[in-house]
C-alpha positions in Angstrom: 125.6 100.2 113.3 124.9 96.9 114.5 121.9 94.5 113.7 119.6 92.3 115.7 118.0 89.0 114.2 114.8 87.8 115.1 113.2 84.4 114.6 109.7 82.9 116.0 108.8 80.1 114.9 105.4 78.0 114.2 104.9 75.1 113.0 106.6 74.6 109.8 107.3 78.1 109.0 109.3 80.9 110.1 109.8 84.5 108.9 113.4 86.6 110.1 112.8 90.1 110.2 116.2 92.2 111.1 115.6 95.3 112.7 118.6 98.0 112.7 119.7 100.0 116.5 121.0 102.6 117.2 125.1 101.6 118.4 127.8 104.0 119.3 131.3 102.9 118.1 134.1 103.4 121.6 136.8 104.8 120.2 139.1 103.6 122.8 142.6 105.0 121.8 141.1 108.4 121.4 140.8 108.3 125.0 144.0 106.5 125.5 142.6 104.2 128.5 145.0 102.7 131.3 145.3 98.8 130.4 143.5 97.5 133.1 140.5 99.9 132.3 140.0 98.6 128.6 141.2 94.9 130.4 137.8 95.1 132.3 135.7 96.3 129.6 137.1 96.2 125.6 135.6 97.7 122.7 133.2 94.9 122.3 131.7 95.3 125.8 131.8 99.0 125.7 129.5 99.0 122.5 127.4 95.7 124.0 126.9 98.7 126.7 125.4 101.5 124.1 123.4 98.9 122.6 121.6 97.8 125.6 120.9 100.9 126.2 119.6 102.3 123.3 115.8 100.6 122.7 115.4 98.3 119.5 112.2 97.3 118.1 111.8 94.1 116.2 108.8 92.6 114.2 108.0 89.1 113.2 105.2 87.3 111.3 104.7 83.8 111.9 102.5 80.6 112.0 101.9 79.5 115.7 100.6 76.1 116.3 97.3 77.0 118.7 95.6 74.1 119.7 95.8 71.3 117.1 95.6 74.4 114.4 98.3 77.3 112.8 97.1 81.0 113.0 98.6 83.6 111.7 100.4 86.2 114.0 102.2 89.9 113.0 104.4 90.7 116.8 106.5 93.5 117.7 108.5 93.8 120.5 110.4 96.7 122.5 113.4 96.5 123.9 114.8 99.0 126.9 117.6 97.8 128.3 117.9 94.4 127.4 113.9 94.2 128.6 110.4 93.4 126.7 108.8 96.6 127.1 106.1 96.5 124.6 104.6 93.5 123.0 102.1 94.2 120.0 100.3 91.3 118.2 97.6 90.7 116.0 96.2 87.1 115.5 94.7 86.0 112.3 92.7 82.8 113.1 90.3 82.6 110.1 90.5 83.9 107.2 90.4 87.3 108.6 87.8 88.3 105.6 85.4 87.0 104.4 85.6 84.3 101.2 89.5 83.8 102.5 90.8 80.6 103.6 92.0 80.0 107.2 95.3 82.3 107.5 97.3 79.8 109.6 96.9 77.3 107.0 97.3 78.8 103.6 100.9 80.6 104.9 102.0 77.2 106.4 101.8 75.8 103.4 103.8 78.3 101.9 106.7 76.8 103.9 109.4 79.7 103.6 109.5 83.6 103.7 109.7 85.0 99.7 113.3 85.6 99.4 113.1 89.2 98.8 112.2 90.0 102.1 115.5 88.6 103.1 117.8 90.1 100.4 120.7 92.4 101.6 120.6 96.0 100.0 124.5 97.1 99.5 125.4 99.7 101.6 125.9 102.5 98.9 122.2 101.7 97.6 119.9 102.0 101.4 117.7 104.8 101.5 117.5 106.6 104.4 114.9 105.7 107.0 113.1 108.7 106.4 112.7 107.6 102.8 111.2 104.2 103.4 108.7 105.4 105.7 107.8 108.1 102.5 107.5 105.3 100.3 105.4 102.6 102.4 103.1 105.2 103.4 102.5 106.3 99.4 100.8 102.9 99.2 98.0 104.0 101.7 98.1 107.3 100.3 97.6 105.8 96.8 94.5 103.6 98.6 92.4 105.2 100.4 89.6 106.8 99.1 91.6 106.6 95.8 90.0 107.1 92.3 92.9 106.3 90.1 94.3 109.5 89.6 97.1 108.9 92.2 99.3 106.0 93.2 102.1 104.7 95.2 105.7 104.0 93.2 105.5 100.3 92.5 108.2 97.7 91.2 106.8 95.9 87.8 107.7 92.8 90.0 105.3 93.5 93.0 103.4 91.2 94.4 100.6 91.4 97.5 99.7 88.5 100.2 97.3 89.3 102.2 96.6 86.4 104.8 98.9 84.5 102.7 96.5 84.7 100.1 98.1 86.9 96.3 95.7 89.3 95.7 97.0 90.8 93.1 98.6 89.6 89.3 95.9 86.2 90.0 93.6 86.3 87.8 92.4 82.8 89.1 90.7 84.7 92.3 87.6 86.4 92.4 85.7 88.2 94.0 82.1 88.1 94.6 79.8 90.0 92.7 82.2 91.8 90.9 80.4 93.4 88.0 82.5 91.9 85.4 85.9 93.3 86.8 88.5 91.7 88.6 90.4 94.1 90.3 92.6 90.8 91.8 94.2 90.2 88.2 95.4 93.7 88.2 99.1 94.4 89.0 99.9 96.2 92.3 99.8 100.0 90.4 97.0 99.1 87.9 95.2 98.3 90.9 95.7 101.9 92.1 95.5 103.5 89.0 91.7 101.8 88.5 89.2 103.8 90.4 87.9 100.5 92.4 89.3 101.6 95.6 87.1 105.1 96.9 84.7 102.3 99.0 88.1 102.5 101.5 87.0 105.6 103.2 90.1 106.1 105.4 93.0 104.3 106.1 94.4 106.1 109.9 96.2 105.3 112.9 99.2 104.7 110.6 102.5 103.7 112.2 105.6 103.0 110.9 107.7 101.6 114.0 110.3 99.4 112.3 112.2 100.4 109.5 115.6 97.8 108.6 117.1 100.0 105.8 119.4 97.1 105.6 116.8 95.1 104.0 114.5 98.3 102.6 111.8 96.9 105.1 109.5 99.0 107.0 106.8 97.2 109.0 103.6 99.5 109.3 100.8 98.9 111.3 96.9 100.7 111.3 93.4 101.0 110.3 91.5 100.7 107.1 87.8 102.3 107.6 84.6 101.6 105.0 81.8 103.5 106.0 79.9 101.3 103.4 77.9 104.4 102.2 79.6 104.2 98.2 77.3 101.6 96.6 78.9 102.0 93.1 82.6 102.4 91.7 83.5 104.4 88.9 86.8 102.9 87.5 88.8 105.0 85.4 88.1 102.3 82.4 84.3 103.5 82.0 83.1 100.5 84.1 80.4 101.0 86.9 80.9 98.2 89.5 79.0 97.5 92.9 81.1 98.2 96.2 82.0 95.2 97.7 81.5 96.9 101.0 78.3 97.6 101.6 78.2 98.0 105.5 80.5 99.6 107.6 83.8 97.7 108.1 86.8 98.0 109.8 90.5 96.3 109.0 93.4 95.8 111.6 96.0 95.7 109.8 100.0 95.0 110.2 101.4 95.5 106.8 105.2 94.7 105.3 106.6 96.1 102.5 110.2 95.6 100.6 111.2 98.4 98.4 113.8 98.0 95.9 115.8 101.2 94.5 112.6 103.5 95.8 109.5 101.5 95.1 107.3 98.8 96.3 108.7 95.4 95.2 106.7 92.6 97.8 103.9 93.1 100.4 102.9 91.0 102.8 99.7 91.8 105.2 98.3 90.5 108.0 94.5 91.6 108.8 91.1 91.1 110.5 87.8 92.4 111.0 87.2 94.4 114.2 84.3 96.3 115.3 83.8 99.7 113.0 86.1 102.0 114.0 87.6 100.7 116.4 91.0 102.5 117.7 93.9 100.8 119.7 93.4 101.4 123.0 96.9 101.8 123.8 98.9 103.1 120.8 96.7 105.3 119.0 95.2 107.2 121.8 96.5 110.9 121.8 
């Protein structure tokens, strides 16, 4: 199989996301062609040919440069036929929630992609496609509407940016009001494992549209819904915090996760506010 690479860039940072499509190997001698026939069109073409068409799907995060000011931007784009058929976006140009610093900004200044996300997985260790999709969508599973008793499989290593913002191992951020307990210093599965998490009352419209098992990256895309009816949590350590939601809320959210040898090693999220429930109007309706 072959590979496509795929770079946008924005300013001062760039982030390569490979996708993997479908490619169908000519076996030329098996069909023992005439020389001028494999003279007009060699293995190389013949498989260019499959590939085009065969559609690919690529995703990208990046800074863009909007004005005088970076914002934050998740895109995929389908390919049929060597065309753009669909183009998907989401663009982050605050903070996307509230008490986070402008998007753009705080991943500029990050200045490279984590290196994980661009670490080769050899051959004899991918999972299958099927697999990856299992595992990224164990982390939603393990989230919404969680009280602790379940979570997703996580590496001891993992680590969360959301906006370009850690929220997770950092016990230098806070959030407001938070009873006493910061979920934010916890790591990625103590953060499950807590209880702090039922105020997320449905996390839907899941998709999963690019998987690069060459990588272990699937790139997810969806909905995270509060109905801001739970007023207290009940974490699993006998603590009774308040909700941080209080009114309804809904999260767009494109969401990219690495997994190493079966579990959840980086994450890296790109979200906004939208109106409460609010569905896509053109991939999630039935």
């Amino acid at each position: 199989m072959s590979s496509i690479r795929c770079v946008l860039a924005g300013g001062f940072r760039h982030i390569l996301i490979r996708v993997r499509t479908p490619t169908l190997v000519a076996l030329l001698a098996a069909f023992a062609l005439p020389a001028s026939a494999s003279d007009l069109c060699d293995r190389a073409c013949l498989t260019g040919m499959v590939d085009k068409y065969f559609a690919a799907q690529v995703g990208v995060y990046a800074t863009v440069i909007e004005g005088d000011s970076p914002v934050l931007m998740a895109l995929r784009l389908k390919v049929e036929y060597g065309l753009i058929s669909e183009i998907e976006s989401i663009v982050v140009r605050s903070g996307g929630t509230p008490n986070f610093p402008p998007a753009g900004k705080t991943m500029e200044e990050k200045g490279t992609p984590r290196p994980q996300f661009l670490h080769t997985v050899p051959a004899a260790k991918r999972l299958s496609r099927e697999k990856l999709v299992e595992v990224a969508n164990a982390y939603f599973t393990g989230l919404g509407g969680n009280t602790g008793h379940n979570t997703a499989p996580f590496a001891p290593t993992c680590l969360r940016w959301e906006n370009g913002v850690q929220t997770n191992s950092n016990p230098n951020l806070r959030r407001p009001d938070n009873g006493g307990f910061n979920v934010l210093a916890l790591s990625c599965e103590d953060q499950q494992k807590s209880g702090f998490f039922p105020f997320v009352t449905a996390i839907r419209d899941r998709r999963f549209p690019v998987v690069d098992r060459e990588r272990g990256l699937v790139l997810s895309f969806g909905f995270f819904d509060h109905n801001g009816r739970i007023k207290e949590l009940h974490l699993t350590n006998g603590q009774t915090v308040p909700s941080p939601v209080r009114a309804p809320l809904t999260l767009e959210i494109s969401e990219l996760f690495q997994i190493d040898k079966g579990k959840i090693d980086q994450v890296e999220a790109v979200l906004q506010s939208v109106p409460y429930g609010m569905r896509s109007a053109v991939w999630d309706v039935p």
